[in-house]
C-alpha positions as a Python dict, from the first residue, in 0.01 Angstrom:
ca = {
    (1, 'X'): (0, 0, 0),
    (2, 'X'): (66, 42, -355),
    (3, 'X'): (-242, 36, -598),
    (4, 'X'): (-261, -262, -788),
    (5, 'X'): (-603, -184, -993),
    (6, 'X'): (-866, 82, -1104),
    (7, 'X'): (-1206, 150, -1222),
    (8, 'X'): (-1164, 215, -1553),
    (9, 'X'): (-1520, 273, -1586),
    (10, 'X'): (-1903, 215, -1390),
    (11, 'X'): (-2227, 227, -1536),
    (12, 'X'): (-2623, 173, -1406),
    (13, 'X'): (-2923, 23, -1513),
    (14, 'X'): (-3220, 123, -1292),
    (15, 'X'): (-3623, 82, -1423),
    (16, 'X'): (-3768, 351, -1513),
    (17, 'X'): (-4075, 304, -1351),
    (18, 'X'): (-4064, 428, -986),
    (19, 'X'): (-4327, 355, -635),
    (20, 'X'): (-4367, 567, -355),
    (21, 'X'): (-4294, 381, -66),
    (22, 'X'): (-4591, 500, 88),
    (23, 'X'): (-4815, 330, -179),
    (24, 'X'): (-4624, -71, -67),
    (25, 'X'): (-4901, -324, -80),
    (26, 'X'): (-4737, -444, 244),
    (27, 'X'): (-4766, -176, 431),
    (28, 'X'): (-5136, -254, 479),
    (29, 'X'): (-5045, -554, 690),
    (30, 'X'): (-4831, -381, 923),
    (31, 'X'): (-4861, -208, 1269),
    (32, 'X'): (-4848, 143, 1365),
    (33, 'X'): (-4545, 107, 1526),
    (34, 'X'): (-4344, -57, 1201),
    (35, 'X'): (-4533, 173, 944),
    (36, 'X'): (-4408, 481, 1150),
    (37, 'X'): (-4019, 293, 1131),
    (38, 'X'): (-4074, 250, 750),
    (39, 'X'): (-4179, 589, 712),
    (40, 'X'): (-3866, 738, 915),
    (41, 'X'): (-3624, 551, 731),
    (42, 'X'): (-3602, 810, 501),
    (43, 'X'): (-3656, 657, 132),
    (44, 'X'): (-3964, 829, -80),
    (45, 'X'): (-3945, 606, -333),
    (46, 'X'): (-3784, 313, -518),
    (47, 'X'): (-3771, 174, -847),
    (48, 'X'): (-3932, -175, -933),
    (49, 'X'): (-4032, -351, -1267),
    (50, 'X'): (-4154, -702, -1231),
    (51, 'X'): (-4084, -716, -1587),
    (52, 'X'): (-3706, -719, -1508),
    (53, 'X'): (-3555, -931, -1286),
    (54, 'X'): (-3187, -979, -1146),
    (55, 'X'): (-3031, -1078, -1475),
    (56, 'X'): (-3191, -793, -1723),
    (57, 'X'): (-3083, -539, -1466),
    (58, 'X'): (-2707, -710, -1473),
    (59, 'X'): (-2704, -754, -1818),
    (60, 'X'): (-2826, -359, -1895),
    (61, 'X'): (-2585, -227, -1644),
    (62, 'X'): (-2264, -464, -1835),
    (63, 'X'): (-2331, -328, -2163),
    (64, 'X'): (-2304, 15, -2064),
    (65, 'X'): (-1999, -22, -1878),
    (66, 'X'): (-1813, -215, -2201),
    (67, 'X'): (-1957, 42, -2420),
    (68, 'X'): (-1895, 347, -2177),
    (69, 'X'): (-1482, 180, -2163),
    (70, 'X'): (-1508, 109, -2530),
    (71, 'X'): (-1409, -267, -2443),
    (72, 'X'): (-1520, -503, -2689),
    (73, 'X'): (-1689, -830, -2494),
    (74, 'X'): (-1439, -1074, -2614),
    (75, 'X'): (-1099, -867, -2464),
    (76, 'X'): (-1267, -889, -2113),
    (77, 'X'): (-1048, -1117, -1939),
    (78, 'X'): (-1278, -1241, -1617),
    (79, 'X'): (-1663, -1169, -1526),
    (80, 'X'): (-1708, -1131, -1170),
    (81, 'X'): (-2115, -1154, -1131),
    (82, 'X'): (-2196, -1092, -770),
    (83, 'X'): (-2470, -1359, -694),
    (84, 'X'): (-2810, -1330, -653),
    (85, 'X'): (-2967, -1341, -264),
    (86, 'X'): (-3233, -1521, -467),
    (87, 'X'): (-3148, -1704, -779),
    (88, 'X'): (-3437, -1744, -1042),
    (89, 'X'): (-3336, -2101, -1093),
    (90, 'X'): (-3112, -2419, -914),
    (91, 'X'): (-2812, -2582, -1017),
    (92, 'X'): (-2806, -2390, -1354),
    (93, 'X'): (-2553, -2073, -1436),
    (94, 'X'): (-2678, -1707, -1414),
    (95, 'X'): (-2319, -1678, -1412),
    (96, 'X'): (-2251, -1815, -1748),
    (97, 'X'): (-2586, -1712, -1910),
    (98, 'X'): (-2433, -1340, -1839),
    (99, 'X'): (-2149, -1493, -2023),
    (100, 'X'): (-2342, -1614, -2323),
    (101, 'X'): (-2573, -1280, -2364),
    (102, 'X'): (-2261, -1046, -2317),
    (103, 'X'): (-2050, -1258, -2572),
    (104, 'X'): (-1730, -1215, -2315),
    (105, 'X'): (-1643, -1604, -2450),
    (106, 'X'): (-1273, -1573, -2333),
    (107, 'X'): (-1350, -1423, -1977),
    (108, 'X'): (-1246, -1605, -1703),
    (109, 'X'): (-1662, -1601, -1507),
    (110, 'X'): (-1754, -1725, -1191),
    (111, 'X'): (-1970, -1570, -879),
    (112, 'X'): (-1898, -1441, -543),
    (113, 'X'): (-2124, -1351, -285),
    (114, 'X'): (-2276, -1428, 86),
    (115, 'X'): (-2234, -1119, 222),
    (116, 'X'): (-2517, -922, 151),
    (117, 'X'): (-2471, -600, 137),
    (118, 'X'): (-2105, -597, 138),
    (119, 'X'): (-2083, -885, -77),
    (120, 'X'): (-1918, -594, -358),
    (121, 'X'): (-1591, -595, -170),
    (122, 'X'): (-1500, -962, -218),
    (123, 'X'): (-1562, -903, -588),
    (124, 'X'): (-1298, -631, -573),
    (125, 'X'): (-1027, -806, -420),
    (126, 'X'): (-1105, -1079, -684),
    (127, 'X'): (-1030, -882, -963),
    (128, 'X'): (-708, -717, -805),
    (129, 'X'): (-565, -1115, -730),
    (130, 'X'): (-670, -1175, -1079),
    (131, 'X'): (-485, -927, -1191),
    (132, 'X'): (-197, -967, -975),
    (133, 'X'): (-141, -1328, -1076),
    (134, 'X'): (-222, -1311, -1441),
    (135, 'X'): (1, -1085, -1634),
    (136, 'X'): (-212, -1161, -1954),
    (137, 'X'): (-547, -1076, -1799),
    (138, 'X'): (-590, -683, -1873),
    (139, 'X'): (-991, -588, -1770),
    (140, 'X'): (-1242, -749, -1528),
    (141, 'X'): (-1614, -671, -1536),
    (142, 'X'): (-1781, -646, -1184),
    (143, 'X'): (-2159, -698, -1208),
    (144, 'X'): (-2460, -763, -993),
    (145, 'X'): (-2850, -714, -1094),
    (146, 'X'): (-3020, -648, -741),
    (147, 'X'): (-3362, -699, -634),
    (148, 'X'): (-3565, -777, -308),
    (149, 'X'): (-3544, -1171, -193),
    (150, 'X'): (-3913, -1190, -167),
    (151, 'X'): (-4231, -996, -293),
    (152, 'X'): (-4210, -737, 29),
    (153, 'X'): (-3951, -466, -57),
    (154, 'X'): (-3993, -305, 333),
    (155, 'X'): (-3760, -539, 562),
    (156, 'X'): (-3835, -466, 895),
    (157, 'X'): (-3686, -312, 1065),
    (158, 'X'): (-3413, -218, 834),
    (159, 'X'): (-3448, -48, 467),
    (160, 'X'): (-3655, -74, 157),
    (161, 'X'): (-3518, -234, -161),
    (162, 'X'): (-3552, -107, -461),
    (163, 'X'): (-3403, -294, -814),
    (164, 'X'): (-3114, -150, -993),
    (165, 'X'): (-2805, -307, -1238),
    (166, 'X'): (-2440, -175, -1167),
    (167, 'X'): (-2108, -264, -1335),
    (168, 'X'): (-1754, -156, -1330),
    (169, 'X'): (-1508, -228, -1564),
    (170, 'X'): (-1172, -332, -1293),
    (171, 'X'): (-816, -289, -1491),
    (172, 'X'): (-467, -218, -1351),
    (173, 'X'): (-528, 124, -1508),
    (174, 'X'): (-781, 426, -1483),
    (175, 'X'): (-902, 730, -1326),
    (176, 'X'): (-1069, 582, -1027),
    (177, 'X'): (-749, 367, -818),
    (178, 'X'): (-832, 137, -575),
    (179, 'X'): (-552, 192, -298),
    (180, 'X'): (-674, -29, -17),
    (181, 'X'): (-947, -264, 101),
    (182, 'X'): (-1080, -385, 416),
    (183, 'X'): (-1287, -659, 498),
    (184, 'X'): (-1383, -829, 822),
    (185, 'X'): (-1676, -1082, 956),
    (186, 'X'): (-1829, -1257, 1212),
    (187, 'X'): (-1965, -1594, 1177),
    (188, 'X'): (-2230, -1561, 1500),
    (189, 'X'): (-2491, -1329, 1311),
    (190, 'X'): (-2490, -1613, 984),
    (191, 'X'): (-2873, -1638, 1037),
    (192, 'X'): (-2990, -1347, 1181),
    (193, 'X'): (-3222, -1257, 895),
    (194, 'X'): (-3327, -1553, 688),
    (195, 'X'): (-3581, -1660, 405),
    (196, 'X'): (-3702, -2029, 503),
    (197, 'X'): (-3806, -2092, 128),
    (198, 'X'): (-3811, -2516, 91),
    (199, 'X'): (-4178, -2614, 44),
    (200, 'X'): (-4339, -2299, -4),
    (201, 'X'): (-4464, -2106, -262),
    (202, 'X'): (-4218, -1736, -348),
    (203, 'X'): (-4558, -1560, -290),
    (204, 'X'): (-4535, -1639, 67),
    (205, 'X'): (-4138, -1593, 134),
    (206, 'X'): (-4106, -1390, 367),
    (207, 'X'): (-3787, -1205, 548),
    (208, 'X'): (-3749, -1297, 909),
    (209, 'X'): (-3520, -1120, 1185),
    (210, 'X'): (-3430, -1400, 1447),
    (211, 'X'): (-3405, -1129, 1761),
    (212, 'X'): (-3444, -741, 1669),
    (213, 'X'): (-3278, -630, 1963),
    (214, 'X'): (-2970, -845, 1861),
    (215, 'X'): (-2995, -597, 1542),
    (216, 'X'): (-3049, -278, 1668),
    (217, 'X'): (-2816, -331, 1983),
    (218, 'X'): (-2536, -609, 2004),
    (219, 'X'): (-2479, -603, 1635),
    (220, 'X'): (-2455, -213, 1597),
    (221, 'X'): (-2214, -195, 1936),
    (222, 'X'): (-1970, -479, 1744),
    (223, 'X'): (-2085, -262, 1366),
    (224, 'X'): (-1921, 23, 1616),
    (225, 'X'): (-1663, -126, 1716),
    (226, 'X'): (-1556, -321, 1391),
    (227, 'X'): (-1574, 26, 1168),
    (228, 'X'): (-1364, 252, 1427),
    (229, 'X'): (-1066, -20, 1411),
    (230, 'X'): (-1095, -103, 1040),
    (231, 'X'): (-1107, 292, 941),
    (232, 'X'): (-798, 368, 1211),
    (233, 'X'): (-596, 70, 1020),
    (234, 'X'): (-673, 217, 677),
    (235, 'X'): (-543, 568, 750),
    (236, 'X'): (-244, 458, 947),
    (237, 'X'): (-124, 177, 695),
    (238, 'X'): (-200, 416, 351),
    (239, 'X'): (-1, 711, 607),
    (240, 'X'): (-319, 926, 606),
    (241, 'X'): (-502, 1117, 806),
    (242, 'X'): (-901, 1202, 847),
    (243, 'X'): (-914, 1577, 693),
    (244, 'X'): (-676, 1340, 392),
    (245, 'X'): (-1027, 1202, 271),
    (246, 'X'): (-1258, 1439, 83),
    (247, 'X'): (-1539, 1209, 104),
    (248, 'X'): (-1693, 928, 301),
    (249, 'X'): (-2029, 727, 89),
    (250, 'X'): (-2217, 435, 260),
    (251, 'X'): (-2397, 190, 160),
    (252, 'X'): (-2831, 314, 153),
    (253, 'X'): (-2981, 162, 441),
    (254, 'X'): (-3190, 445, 610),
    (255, 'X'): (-3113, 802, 765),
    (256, 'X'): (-3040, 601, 1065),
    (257, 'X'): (-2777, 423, 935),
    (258, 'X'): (-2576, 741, 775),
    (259, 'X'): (-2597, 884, 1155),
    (260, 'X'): (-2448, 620, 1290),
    (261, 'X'): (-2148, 623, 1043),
    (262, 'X'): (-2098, 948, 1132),
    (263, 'X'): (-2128, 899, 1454),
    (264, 'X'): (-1892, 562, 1430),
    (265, 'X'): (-1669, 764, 1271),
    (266, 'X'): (-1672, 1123, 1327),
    (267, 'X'): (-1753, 1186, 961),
    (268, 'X'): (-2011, 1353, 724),
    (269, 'X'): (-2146, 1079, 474),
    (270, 'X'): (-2205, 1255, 116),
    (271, 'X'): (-2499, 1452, 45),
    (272, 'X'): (-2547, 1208, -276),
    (273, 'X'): (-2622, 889, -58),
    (274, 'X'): (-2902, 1086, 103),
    (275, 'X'): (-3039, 1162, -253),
    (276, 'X'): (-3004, 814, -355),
    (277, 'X'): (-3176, 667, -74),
    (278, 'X'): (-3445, 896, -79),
    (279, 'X'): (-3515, 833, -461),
    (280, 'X'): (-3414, 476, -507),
    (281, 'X'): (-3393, 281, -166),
    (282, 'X'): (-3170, 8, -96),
    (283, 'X'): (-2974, -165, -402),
    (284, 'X'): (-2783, -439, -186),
    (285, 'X'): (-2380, -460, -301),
    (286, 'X'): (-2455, -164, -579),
    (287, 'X'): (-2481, 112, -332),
    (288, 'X'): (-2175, 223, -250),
    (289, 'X'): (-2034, 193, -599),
    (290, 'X'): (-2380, 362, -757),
    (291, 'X'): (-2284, 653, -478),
    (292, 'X'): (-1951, 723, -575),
    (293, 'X'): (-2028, 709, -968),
    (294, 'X'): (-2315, 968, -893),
    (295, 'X'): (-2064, 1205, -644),
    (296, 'X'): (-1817, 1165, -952),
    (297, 'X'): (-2085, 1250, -1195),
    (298, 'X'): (-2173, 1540, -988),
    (299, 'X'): (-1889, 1687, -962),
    (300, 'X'): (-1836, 1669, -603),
    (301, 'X'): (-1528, 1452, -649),
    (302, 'X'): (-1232, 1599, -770),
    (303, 'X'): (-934, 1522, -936),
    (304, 'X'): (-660, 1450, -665),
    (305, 'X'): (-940, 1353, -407),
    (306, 'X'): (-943, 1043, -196),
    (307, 'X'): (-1282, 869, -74),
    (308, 'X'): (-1372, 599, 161),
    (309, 'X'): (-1702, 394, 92),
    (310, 'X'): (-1832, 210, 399),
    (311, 'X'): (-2030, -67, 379),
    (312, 'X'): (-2185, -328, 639),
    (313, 'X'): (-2449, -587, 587),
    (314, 'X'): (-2697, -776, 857),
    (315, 'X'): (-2541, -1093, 811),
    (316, 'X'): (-2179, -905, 1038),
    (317, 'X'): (-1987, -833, 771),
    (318, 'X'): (-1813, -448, 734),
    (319, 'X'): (-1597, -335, 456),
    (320, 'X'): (-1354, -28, 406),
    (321, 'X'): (-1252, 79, 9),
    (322, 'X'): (-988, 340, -33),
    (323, 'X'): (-1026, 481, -361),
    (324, 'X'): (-809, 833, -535),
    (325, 'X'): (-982, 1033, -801),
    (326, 'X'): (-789, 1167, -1078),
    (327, 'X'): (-1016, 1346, -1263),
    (328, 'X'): (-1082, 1152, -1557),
    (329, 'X'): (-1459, 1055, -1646),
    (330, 'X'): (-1585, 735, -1479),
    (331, 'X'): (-1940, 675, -1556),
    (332, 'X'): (-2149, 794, -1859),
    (333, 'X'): (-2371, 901, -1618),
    (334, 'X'): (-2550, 926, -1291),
    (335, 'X'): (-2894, 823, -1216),
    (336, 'X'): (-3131, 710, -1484),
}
């Protein structure tokens, strides 16, 4: 499949401020058997700042990506924001706020979303049918500000969240081509983690897994079987084989979770998503992109290399992104 749009550039904005997980005022109200889980997940610490919320981190992450690009706001042709799991407001436009505070006045902006975790990949293939259809439409910004849905960054039985900005500059050029993407879902597992919010203070929301054994069993067999097709169909229809890709990234769930990629797979997931979940937790959709711009950043990405970040999210939803390096620089940096 012939590449129809790049990363030109990505860029993060994490707090500075960083808390051991160990130190989680919610910890205290758990049992022995979900404070061990927590603590084998495999994340020392994540950043937080209740003095930025989804928006600052968004906003701080754009910037750097138009500046990083050298892309002056008003030649960005579409804003893709990747919505909130929790929006700070109803009925009114984070969407267009971003808009307003990044002065991108001519960009086509709008949000996508509903897939957790993997809710990233939908904004890709956005921006390469925007660019496909609109000959006149040059660069699209990818954003999404990410923190926890409620006050408790531990959800049981599955990661801990940390906050964290990311943004990547999508245009039909660049050293980062997109080659192929994959998406699939599956409409049974819509509710099975939920935040009943109506008629209740935030204080008290509170993340709720219907069944944990649908989690940890029925959904990871289908995760299994989902991710072996999807990753055979991406190497067969881009004519490539396994020892063809240099490096596999996931999204930063837990140790746990990287095993059973590889396992899924018969991969090695990158050193740096073991560093970045052990320093900054989970960051939702900006994982695997905040992955690859830190493997890039390091060095362990080279020019000529192909990569394939996997992603999957609680709500059944898996994606596959087939990206080739070429060497140029990416992101102004790594990790804050």
């Amino acid at each position: 499949m012939p590449a129809t749009m790049a990363v030109r550039t990505m860029a993060s904005f994490l707090p500075h401020r960083s808390v051991a997980v160990a130190e989680l005022p919610e910890l205290a109200y758990l049992g022995p058997g979900e404070r061990e889980l927590c603590a084998g997940l495999g994340i020392d610490r994540v950043r937080a700042d209740p003095g930025l919320d989804a928006f600052d981190l968004a906003a701080g992450a754009a910037s750097r990506a138009l500046a990083a690009a050298g892309l002056a706001p008003e030649r960005v042709g579409a804003l893709v924001v990747v919505e909130s799991r929790a929006p700070a407001t109803l009925v009114s436009s984070a969407e267009t706020r971003l808009q307003a505070h990044l002065g991108t006045d001519r960009a086509l902006t709008f949000s996508v979303g509903g897939l957790g975790c993997v809710s990233v990949t939908p904004a890709l293939l956005v921006a390469r049918g925007l660019l496909a259809a609109d000959p006149g439409l040059s660069d699209v910004l990818v954003v999404h500000g990410s923190t926890p849905a409620t006050p408790r960054r531990y959800r049981h039985p599955v990661t801990v969240s940390g906050d964290g900005g990311l943004a990547a500059v999508v245009s039909r050029d660049g050293p980062l081509r997109v080659l192929d993407v994959l998406q699939e879902t599956d409409g049974r597992y819509w509710d099975l983690f939920r935040v009943d919010y109506r008629d209740r203070p935030s204080a008290r929301w509170t993340e709720r897994c219907r069944d944990p054994r649908e989690y940890s069993f029925q959904l990871a067999l289908e995760s299994r079987n989902r991710l072996r097709t999807m990753y055979q169909r991406l190497l067969e229809r881009n004519g490539l084989a396994p020892a063809d890709i240099a490096r596999h990234l996931s999204h930063n769930l837990s140790t746990g979770a990287f095993r059973f990629v590889e396992e899924t797979l018969g991969v090695s997931v990158s050193s740096t998503c073991h560093d970045n979940l052990r320093d900054l937790g989970h960051l939702g959709p900006n994982d695997v992109l905040l992955n690859l711009a830190t493997e890039i950043g390091a060095g362990r990405l080279r020019g000529g290399q192909r990569a394939v970040l996997v992603n999957s999210s609680p709500v059944a939803a898996w994606s596959l992104v087939l990206v080739e390096f070429d060497g140029g620089p990416v992101s102004p940096e790594t990790v804050d």
